[in-house]
DRENDO-1510 file (C-alpha; in Angstrom, 1 decimal, always signed):
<recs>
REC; n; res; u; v; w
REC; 1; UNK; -12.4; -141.1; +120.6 .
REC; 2; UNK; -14.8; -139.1; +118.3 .
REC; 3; UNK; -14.9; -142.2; +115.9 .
REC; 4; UNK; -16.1; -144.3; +118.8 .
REC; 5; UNK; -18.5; -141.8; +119.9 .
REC; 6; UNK; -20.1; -141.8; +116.4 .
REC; 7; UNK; -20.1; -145.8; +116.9 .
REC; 8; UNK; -21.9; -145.5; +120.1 .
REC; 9; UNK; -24.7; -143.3; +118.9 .
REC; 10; UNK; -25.3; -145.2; +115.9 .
REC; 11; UNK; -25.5; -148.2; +118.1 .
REC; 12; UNK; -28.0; -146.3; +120.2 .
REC; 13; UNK; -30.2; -145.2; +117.2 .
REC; 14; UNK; -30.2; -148.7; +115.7 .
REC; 15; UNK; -31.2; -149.7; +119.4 .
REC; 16; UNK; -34.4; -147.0; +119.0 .
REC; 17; UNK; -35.4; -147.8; +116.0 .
REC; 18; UNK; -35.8; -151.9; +116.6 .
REC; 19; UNK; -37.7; -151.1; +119.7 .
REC; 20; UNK; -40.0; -148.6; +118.1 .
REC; 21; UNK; -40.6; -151.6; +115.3 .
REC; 22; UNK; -41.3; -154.2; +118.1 .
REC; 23; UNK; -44.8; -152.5; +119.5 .
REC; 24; UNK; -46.9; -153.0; +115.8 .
REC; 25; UNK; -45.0; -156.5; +114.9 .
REC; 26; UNK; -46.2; -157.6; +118.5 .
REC; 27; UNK; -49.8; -156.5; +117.9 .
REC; 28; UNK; -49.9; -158.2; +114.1 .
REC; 29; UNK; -48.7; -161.6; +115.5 .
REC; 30; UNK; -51.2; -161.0; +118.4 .
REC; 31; UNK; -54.2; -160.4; +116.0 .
REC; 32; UNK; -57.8; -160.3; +117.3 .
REC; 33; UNK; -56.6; -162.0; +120.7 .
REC; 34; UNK; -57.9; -160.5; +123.7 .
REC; 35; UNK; -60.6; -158.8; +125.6 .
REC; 36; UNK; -62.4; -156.6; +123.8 .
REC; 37; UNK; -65.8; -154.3; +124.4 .
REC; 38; UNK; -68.2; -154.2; +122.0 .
REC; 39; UNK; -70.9; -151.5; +121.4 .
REC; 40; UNK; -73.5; -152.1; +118.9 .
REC; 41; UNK; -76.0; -149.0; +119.2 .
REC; 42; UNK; -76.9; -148.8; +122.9 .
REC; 43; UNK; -75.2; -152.4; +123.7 .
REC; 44; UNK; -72.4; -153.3; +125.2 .
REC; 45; UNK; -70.7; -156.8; +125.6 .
REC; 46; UNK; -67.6; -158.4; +126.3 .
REC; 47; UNK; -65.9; -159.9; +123.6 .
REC; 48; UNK; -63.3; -162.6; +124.7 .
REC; 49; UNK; -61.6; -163.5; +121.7 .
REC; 50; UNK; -58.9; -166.1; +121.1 .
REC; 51; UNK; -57.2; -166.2; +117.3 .
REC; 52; UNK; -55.1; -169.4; +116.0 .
REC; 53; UNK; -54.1; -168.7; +112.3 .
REC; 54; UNK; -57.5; -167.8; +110.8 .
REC; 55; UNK; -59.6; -169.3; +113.6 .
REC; 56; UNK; -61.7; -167.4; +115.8 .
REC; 57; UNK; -63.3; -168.4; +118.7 .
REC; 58; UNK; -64.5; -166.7; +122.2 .
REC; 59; UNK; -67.4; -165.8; +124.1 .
REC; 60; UNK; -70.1; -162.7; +123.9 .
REC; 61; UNK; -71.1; -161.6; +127.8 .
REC; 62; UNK; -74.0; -160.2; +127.7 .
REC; 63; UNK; -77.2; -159.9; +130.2 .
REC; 64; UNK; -79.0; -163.3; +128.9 .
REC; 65; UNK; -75.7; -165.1; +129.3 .
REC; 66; UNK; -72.5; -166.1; +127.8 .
REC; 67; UNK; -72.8; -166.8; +124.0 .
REC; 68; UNK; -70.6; -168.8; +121.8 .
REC; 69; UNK; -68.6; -167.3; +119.0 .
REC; 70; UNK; -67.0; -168.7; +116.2 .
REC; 71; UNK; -65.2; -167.0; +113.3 .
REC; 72; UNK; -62.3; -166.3; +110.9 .
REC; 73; UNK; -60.0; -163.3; +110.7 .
REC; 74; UNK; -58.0; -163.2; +107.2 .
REC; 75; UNK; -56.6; -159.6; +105.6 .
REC; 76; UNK; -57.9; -157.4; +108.2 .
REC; 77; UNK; -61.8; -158.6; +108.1 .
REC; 78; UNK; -63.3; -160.8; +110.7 .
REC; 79; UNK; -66.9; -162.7; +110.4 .
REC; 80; UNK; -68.1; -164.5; +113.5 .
REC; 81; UNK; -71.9; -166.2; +114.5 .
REC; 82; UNK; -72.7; -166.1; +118.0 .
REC; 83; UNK; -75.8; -168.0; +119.7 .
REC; 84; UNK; -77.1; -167.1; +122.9 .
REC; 85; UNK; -79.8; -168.5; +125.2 .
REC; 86; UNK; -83.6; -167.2; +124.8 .
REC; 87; UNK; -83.7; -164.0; +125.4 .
REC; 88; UNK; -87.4; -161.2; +125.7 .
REC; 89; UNK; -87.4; -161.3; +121.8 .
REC; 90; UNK; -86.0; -165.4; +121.6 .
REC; 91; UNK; -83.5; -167.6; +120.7 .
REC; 92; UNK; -80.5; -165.2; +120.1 .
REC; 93; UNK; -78.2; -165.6; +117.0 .
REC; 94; UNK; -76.2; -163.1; +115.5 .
REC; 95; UNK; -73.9; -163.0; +112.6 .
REC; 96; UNK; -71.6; -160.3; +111.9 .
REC; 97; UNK; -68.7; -158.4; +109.6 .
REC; 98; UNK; -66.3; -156.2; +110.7 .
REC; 99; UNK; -62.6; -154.6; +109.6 .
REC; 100; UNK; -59.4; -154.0; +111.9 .
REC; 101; UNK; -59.1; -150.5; +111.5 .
REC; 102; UNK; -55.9; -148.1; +111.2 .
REC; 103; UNK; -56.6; -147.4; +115.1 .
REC; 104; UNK; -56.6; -151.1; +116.3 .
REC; 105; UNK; -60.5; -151.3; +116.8 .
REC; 106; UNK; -63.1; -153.5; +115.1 .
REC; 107; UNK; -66.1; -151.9; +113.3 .
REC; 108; UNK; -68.8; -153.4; +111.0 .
REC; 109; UNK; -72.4; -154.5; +110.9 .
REC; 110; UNK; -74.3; -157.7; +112.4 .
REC; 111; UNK; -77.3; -159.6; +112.1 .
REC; 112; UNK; -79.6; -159.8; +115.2 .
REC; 113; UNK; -82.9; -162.5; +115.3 .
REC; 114; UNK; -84.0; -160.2; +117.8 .
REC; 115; UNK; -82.9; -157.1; +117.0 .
REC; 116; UNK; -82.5; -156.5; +113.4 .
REC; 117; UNK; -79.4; -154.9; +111.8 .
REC; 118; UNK; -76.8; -153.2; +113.9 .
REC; 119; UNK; -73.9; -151.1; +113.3 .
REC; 120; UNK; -70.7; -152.7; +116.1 .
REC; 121; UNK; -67.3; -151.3; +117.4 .
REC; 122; UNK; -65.0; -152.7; +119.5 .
REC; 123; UNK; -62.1; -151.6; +121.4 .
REC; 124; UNK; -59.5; -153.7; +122.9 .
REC; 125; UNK; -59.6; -153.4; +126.6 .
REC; 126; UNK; -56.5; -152.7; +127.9 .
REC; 127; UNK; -55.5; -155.2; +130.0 .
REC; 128; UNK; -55.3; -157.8; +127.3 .
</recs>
């Protein structure tokens, strides 16, 4: 009996363990996938992002209208370009840098034609 016991609860902890392991291997073979917001000094978009291997593409919401973004994510550091329609300052265009964090969020710096350089976050929204 005792040796079964000892069976059961190392069946149990082995159980534990591989489901505490499960949440970060889902999110790495997830990647940048998702809905994200991003805040770059007083703006806020939605990101829609959609990862295959390196690839990146999705959309930027933001008041002028949906902009097209394309990119690559490789060890932890995304770049994208997004080009939106013409906006109070024209044609928009941004290009941008930005490392995964410990966290899970996105933070770097982008390129504006309209507004210069900008320091960006983003946050994955949580219903994915």
């Amino acid at each position: 009996m005792k040796k079964m016991m000892k069976r059961i609860a190392a069946s149990v902890a082995a159980v534990i363990v591989l489901a505490a392991g499960a949440g970060p291997l889902f999110a790495k073979q997830q990647g940048l996938t998702g809905t994200w917001t991003l805040s770059a000094e007083g703006y806020v978009l939605k990101m829609i992002l959609v990862q295959t291997g390196k690839k990146v593409l999705g959309t930027l919401e933001s008041t002028h209208g949906p902009m097209p973004m394309k990119g690559q994510f490789a060890k932890g550091r995304m770049t994208f370009t997004a080009t939106g329609p013409d906006g109070i300052g024209g044609r928009l265009e941004l290009s941008a840098t930005g490392v995964l964090q410990a966290d899970g969020t996105l933070a770097g710096d982008l390129t504006s034609t309209t507004t210069g350089h900008l320091r960006w976050t983003a946050v994955r929204s949580a219903n994915r």
